[in-house]
C-alpha positions as CSV (number, residue, x, y, z in Angstrom):
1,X,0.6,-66.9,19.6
2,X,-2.8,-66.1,17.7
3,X,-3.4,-65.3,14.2
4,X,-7.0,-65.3,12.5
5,X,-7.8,-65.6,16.5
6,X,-6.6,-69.3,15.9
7,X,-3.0,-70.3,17.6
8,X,0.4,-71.2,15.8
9,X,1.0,-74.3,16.8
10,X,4.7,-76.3,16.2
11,X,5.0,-79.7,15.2
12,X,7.8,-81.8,14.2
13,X,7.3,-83.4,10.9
14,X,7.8,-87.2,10.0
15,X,8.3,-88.9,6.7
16,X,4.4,-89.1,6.6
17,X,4.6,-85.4,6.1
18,X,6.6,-85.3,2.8
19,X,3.9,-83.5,1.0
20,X,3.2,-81.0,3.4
21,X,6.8,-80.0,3.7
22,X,7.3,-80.2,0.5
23,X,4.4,-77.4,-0.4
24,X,5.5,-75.4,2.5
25,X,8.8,-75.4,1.3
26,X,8.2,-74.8,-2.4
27,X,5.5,-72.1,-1.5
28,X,7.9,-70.2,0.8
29,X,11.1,-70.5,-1.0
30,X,9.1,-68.7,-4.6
31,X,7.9,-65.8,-2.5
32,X,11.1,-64.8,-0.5
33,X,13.4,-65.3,-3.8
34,X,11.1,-65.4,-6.9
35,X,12.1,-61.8,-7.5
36,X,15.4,-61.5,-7.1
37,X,16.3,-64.2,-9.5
38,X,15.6,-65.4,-13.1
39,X,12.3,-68.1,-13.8
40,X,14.8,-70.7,-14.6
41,X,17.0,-70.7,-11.9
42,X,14.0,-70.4,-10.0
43,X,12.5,-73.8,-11.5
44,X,16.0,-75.3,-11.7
45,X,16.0,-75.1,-8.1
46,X,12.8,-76.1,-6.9
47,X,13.0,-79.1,-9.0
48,X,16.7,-80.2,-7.5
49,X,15.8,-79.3,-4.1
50,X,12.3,-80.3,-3.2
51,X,11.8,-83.4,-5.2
52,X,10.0,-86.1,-3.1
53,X,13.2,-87.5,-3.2
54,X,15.1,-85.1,-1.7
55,X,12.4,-84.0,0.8
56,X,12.2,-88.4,2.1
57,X,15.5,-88.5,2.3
58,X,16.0,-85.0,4.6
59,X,12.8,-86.3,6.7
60,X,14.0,-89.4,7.3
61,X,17.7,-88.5,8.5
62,X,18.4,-88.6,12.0
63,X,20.7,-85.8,12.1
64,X,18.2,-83.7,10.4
65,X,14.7,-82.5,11.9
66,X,11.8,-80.3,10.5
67,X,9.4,-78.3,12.1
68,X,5.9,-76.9,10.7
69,X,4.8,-74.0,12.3
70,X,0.3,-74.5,11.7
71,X,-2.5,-71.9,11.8
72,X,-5.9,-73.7,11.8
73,X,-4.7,-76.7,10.2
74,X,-2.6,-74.6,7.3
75,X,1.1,-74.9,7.2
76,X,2.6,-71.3,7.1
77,X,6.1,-71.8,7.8
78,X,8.7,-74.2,8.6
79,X,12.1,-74.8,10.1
80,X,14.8,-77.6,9.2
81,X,18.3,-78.1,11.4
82,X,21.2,-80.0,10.9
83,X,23.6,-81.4,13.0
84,X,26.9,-83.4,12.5
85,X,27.7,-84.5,9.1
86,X,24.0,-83.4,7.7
87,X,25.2,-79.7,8.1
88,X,25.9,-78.5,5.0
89,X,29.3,-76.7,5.7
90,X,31.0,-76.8,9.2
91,X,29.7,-80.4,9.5
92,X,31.0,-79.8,13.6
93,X,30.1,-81.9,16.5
94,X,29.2,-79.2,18.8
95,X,26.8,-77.3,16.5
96,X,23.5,-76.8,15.1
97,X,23.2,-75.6,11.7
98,X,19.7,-74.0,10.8
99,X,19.6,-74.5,7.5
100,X,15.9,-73.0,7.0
101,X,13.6,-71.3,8.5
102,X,10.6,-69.9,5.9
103,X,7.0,-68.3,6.7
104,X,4.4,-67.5,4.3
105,X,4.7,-63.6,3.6
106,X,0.8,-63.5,4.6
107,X,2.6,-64.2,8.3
108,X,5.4,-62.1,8.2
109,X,5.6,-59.5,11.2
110,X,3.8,-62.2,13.1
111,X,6.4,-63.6,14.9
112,X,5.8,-67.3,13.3
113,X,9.9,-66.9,12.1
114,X,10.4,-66.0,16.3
115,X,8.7,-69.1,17.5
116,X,10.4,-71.5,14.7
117,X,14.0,-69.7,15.8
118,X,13.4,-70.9,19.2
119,X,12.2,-74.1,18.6
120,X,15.4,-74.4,16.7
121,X,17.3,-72.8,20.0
122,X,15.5,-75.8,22.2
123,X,16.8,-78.4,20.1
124,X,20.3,-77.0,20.2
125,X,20.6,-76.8,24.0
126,X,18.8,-80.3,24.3
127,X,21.6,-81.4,22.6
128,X,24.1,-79.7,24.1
129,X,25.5,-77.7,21.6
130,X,27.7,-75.2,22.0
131,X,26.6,-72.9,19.2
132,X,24.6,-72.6,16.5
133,X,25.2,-71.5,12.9
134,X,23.5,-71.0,9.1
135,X,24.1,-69.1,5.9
136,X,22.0,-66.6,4.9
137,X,21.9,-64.9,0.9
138,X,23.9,-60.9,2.1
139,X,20.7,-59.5,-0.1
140,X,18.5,-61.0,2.4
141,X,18.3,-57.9,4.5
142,X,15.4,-58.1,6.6
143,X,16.8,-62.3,7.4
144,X,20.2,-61.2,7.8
145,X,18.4,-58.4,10.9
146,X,16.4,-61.0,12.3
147,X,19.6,-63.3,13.0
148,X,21.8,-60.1,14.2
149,X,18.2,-59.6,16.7
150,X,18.7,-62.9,18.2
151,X,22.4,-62.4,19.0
152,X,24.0,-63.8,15.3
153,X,26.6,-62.1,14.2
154,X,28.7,-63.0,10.8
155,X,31.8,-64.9,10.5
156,X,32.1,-65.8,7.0
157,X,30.9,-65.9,3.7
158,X,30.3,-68.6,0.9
159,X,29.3,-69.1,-2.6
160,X,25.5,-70.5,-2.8
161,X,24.9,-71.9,-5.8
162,X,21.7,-70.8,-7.3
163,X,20.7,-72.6,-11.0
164,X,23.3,-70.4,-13.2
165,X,24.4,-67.7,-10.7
166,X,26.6,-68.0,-7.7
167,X,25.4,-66.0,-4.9
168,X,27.2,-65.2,-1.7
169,X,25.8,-66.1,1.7
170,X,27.0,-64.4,4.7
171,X,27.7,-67.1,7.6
172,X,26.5,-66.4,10.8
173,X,26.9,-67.9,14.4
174,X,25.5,-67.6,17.9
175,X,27.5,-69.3,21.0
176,X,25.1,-70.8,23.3
């Protein structure tokens, strides 16, 4: 893929990347939800879940993997799966979760989301995994069409907690 008549290129980030992820992740997460939710939860959030911390500790578990989708040397997305007990629900043997997948809004409609699903759809069948599954906020429209595109259809729902609110995510799967 080309954007800026450079290519997206995937990598798969190590511990040395903590700062990279971590901006990625920050940047990404304030544009797709900034405006659907109040500054403080917002903060409250961001703070909890993107602390160096946090972000070592994800980066440096086995069960866990990120990926940074690049365009000329810029991150502008990213992916992170899960599998056994680092999944965040179903915590099952024979699936992947994908617990994020985030591009910059400047790359939206540029199929950067696309390439991160699929790297995320490699790992699962190089692992042999029968399906895979994530939660995705049921205000999240355009996500929640993306995931029905690639064959995800819901099976659940759960309570996301977001600062002060509780929000509902819609769980969805795809058998492999």
């Amino acid at each position: 893929m080309i954007l800026n008549e450079q290519p997206v290129e995937l990598s798969i980030a190590s511990p040395e990347d903590l700062k990279i992820v971590q901006l990625i992740a920050k940047e990404t997460f304030f544009e797709t939800f900034a405006a659907d939710n109040t500054e403080a939860n917002m903060n409250k959030y961001l703070v909890e879940n993107f602390s160096d911390e946090k972000i070592r500790s994800e980066l440096t578990n086995p069960e866990s993997v990120f990926c940074i989708a690049w365009n000329n040397e810029t991150p502008v997305g990213y992916l992170k799966v899960n599998t056994g007990t680092s999944q965040t629900e179903l915590r099952d043997g024979s699936a992947l979760e994908i617990e994020r997948i985030y591009v910059k809004k400047a790359f939206h409609g540029e199929k950067v989301g696309q390439m991160l699903y699929e790297k995320a759809l490699e790992i699962a069948r190089s692992l042999n995994k029968s399906y895979i599954w994530l939660g995705v906020w049921e205000k999240n429209r355009k996500a929640i069409r993306f995931y029905e595109k690639n064959g995800f259809a819901a099976f659940d729902k759960h309570i996301f907690r977001f600062g002060e609110d509780e929000q509902t995510d819609m769980m969805m799967k795809k058998d492999l």
